[in-house]
N, C-alpha and C positions, 0 to 999 in steps of 0.2 A: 574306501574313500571314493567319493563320486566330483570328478572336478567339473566343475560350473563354467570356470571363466579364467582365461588366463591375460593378462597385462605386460607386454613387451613394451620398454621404451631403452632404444639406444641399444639391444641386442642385437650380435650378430646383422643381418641385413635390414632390419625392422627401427625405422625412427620410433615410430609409435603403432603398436598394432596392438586391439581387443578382440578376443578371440573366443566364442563363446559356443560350449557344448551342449548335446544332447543327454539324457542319459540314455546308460545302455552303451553300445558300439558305437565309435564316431570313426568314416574313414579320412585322412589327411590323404587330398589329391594334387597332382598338380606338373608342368612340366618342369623337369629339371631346371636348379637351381635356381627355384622358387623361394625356397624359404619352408620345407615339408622339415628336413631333418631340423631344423633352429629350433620348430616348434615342438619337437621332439628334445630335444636337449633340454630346452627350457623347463620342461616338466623334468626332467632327468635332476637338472641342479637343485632344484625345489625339492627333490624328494630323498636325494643323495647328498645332497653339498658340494657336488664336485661336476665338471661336466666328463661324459663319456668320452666326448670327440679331441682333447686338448690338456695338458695341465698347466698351462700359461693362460691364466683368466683373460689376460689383456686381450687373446683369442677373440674373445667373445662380444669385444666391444663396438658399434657400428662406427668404422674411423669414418667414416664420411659426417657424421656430425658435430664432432670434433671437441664439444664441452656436455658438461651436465655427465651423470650418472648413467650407469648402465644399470635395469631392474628388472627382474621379472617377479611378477605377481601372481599366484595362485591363489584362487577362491573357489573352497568346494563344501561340501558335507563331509562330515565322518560322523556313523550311527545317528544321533538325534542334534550332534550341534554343527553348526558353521566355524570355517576355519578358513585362515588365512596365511601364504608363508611368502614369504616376500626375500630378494636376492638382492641385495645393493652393491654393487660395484665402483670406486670412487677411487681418486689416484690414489688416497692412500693405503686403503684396504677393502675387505668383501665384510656384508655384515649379512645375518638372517634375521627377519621378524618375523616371528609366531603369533598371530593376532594382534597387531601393533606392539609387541614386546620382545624388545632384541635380546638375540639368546648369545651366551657369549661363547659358544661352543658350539661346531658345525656338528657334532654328532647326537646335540638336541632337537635336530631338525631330522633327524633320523626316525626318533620316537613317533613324529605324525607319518612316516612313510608314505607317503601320498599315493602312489601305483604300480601296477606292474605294467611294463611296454611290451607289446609285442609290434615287431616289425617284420615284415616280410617284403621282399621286392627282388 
């Protein structure tokens, strides 16, 4: 899986942030608490259903904006098609969509496994 582009809105420290890759190696720089590990998470729940850093989603949400959804978007390739997994976060629950189709089980969003991280620091 090659990710393209990723879509924060209302995660973690990010109102709204697009975020768009190379292929090949991409490095994430930046001075502490920036916002490097978010965007690391962000792929993390995209491709797990869970984040690594928290098991209280509400975690994840930017309080400073106070209404509307928390989502992260991935958009990448796998082999020859485009693919999309999307993370909704809302008072009442967490939902995923797999190309605009909500899957009703977080361990569907497993099948597309999006990446492997490597992190070093």
């Amino acid at each position: 899986m090659t990710i393209e582009k990723i879509r924060l809105t209302n995660f973690r420290n990010y109102e709204q942030q697009e975020i768009e890759f190379d292929q090949g190696i991409n490095i994430i720089y930046g001075d502490n608490a920036q916002g490097k590990t978010n965007v690391v998470e962000a792929v993390f729940v995209c491709s797990l259903g869970k984040s690594f850093r928290t098991n209280k989603e509400r975690e994840m949400v930017n309080v400073s904006v106070g209404e509307g959804p928390t989502m992260v978007e991935v958009f990448g390739k796998k082999s020859d098609r485009e693919i999309t997994v999307k993370y909704e976060l809302t008072e009442e629950k967490k939902s995923f969509y797999i190309n605009g189709v909500k899957v009703n089980r977080t361990s569907d969003v497993l099948r597309e496994y999006l990446c492997g991280i490597v992190c070093t620091g």
